[in-house]
N, C-alpha and C positions, 0 to 999 in steps of 0.2 A: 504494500500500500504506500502510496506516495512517493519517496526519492525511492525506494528497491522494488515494490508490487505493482506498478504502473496507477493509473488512476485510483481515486476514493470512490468506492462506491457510493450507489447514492443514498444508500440508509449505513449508516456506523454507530454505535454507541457511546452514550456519554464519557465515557472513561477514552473512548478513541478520538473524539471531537477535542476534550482536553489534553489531549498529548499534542495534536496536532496544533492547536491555539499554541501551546507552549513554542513547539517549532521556530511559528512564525513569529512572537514574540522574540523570541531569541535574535532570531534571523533580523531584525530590525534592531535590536538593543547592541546585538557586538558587532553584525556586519552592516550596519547601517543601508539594509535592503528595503526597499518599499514595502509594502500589506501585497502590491498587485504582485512583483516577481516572486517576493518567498511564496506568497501562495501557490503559484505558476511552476515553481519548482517542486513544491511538493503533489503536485495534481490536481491542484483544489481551482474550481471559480473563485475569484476573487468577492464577487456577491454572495457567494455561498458561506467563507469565512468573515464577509461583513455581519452577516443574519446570527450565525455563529455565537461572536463578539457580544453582539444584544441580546441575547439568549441567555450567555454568560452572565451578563450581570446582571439577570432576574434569579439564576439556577434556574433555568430550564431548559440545560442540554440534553435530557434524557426527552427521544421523541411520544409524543401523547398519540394514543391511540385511534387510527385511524375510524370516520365515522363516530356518529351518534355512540353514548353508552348502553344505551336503549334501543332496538327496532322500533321501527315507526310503527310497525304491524302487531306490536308485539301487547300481549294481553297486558287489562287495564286493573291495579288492585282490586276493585269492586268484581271485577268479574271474576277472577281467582274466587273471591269470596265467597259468590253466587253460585260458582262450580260444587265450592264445600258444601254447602247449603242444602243444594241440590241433591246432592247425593245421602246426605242423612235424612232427606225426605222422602226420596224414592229411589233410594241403594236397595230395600228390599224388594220393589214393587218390581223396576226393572232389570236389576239386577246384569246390565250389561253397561260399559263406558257410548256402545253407540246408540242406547236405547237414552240415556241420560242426557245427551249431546240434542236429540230430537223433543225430549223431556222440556229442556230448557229452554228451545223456541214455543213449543208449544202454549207454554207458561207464561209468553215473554219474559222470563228473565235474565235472560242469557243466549246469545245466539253465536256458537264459537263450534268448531269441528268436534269428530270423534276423536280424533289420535288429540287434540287437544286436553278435550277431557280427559283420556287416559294422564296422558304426561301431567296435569297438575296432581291427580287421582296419588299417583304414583311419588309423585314430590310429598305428598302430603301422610305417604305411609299408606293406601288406601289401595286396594288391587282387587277388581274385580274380572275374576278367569271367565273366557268363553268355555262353553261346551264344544267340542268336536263338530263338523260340519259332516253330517251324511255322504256315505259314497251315493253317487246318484247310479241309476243305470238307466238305458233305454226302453219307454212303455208303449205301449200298443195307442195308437193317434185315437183321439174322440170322434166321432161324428161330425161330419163337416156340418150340420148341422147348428151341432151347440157350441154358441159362439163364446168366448173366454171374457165374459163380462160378469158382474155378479148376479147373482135370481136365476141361473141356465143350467151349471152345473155342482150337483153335489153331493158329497161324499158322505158312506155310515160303515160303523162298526161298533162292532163290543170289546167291553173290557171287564176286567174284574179285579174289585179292592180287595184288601188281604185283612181290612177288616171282617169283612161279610163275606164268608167261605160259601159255594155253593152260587152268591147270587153273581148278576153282570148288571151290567149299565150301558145301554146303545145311547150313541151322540150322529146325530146330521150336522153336518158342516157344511157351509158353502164355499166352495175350490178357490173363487175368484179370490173373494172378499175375507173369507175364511171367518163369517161369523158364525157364531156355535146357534144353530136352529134349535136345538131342541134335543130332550134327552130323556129316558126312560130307566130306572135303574124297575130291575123284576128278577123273579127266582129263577125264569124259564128263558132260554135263547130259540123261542121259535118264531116264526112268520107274523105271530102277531104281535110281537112288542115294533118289528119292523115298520105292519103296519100301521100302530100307536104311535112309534116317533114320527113317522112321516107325514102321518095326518096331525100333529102336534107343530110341525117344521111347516105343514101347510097353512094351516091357521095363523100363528105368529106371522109369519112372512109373508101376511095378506091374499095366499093363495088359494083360500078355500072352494071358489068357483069352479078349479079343478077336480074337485071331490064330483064328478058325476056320477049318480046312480043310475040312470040308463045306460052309460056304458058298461059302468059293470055290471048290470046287470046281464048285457046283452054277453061282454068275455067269461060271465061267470055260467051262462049258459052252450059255451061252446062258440058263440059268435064272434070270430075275429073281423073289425070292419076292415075294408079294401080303399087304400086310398082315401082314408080320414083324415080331411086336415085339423081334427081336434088331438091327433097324437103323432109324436109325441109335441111337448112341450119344456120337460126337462130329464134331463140325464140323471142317473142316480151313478153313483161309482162304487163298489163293494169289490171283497175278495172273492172267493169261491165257496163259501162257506152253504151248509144246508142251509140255514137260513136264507141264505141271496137267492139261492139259486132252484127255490122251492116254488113248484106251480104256484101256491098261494099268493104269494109275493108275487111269481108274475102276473098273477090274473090281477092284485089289486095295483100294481104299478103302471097297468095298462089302463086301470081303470081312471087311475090319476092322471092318465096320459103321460106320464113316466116313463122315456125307455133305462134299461140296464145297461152297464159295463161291467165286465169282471175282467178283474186283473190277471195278469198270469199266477199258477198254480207258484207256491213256495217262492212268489216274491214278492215280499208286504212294500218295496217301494212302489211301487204301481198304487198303493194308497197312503203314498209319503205323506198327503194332508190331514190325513184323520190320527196315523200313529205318529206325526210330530203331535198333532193336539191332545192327545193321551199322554204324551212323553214331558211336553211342557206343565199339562194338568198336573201331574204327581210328582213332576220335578220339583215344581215352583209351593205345591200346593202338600205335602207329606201329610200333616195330618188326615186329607181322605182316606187312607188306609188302615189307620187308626177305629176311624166309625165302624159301632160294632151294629146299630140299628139304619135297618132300609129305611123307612120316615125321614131322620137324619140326615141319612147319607142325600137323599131326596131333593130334604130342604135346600142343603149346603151348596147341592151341584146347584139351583137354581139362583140361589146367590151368587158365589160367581161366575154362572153364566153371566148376568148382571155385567159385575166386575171386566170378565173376560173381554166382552162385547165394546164395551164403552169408555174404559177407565185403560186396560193395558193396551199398550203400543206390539206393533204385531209389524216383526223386522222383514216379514216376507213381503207387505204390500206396502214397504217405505216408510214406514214407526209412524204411520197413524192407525185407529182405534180399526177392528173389523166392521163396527157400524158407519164410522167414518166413510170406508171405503163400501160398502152397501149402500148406501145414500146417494152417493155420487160426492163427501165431501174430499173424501182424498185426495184429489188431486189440486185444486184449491190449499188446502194446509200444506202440502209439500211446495207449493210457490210460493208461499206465504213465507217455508223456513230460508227458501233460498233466496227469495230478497231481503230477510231480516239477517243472515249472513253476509247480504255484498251490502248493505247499510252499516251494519258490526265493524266492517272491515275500513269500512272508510272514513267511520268516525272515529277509529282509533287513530289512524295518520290523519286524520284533524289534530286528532288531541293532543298526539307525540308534537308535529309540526308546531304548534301553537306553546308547547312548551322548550321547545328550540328556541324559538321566538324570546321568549320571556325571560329565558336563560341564556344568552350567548355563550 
């Protein structure tokens, strides 16, 4: 560097800045050299060792850190707070960092990313683990028919709590929207709790008009009609179970104007939507299997369907509620979070900027 290393580079250290000031001090006090040649000799601009000099006698030859100490972009203490907040309020409900993130637009009080949430989450001691993502595999196509909107197509099965040995519980789900229709818990897994929950999912879901008794009448007597355009109207989706796949069932699904799908034999993802919603039910919810009385157990599932339905966010159709996305508001609330995110972002480089401002 300088008379033996060729040029000073253009960043050096304070301790390197003062040897060189010494230098040319020198250079000027025994050989009576100008500031411009010793600089010149030892590689330096001469402007550069003027700046130098004035630096010197503030002590500020060690250089300041390039840039803001702050991002402009960069979260605002309220919001950190709001994060906290947030999370001791509905850490148990959601129980994910990107269901939290959606939480907090929803709420207005916070409108900042997922990996965001995590990383304060995680600053703060706070770590909430995902569950594993399903292998997905390839299913057999719907009917060109039923179109992938909500109210068209929808999905049932049973299950059984480990309270109530012996009994099950069927649930209707809609695929789209994935609100919980309607649910039956009974001692028996036959055709008729099927047809209870569905005429339950029909009702609720404002569908009763499809309940026709002259049709079934007419399929219950052998009558299939030819080129009816009263069926079908919706897709049911099941496995292969006696139940699904019992004339009874299909004489009253026909009657509903109901057609079937059944999934392939020995692969329950073909009803990825109903065994995620059994899988979430008892994950999130353990005490159900605790319940030792059907009444109970009854009551409880009817409550959070409630719950299910209206209050938890549902990361399949974008973390709004399953009635959200039934209604048609879905889509609406998801533009809602993403303008409340590109406003978040630009008030904060307001705010940074404006504090550059005030603080040189």
């Amino acid at each position: 560097m300088g008379l033996t290393a060729g040029p000073v580079p253009p960043r050096v250290d304070a301790h390197v800045k003062a040897g060189l000031l010494a230098l040319v001090a020198h250079a000027q006090a025994e050989g009576g050299w100008s500031l411009r040649t010793a600089a010149a000799a030892l590689g330096l601009d001469h402007v550069r060792v003027l700046r130098w000099l004035d630096r010197a006698g503030a002590d500020r030859l060690t250089d300041a850190k390039p840039g803001p100490d702050v991002a402009l972009h960069a979260l605002l203490d309220w919001e950190r707070a709001a994060i906290v907040k947030l999370t001791e309020d509905w850490g148990e409900i959601d129980r994910s960092h990107r269901k939290l993130a959606h939480r907090g637009s929803r709420l207005q009080l916070v409108y900042v990313s997922e990996s965001t949430v995590l990383r304060v989450l995680i600053a703060q001691g706070v770590h909430l683990p995902e569950r594993p993502a399903r292998e997905r595999r390839d299913r057999r196509a719907f009917p060109q028919w039923a179109q992938l909107v909500p109210g068209v197509i929808w999905i049932y099965d049973f299950t059984h709590f480990a309270g109530l040995h012996g009994w099950c519980a069927i649930a209707v789900i809609d695929v789209v929207s994935r609100k919980w229709l309607s649910t039956v818990v009974s001692a028996e897994e036959t055709s008729t709790q099927v047809e209870v929950a569905f005429t339950r999912a029909l009702v609720g879901d404002g569908k009763e008009y499809l309940l026709d008794e002259a049709l079934l009448d007419e399929l219950a007597c052998g009558v299939v009609p030819d080129n009816d355009e009263r069926v079908p109207v919706l897709l049911a989706v099941s496995d292969n179970g006696p139940q699904m796949t019992s004339k009874a069932t299909a004489v009253f699904m026909a009657g509903a104007r109901i057609a079937q799908h059944f999934g392939r034999p020995a692969t329950p993802n073909d009803q990825a939507w109903v065994e995620s919603f059994f899988g979430h039910l008892k994950g999130e919810f353990p005490h159900l299997d605790k319940i030792g009385d059907a009444g109970e157990l009854e009551a409880e599932l009817d409550r959070l369907q409630v719950h299910y339905n209206t209050v938890r966010l549902h990361e399949g159709i974008g973390y709004v509620t399953p009635d959200d996305e039934h209604q048609g508001r879905g889509e609406a609330i998801r533009a809602a979070r993403r303008a409340g995110m590109q406003a978040a972002h630009q008030a904060r480089v307001a705010t940074r900027r404006e504090l550059r401002q005030d603080h040189p």
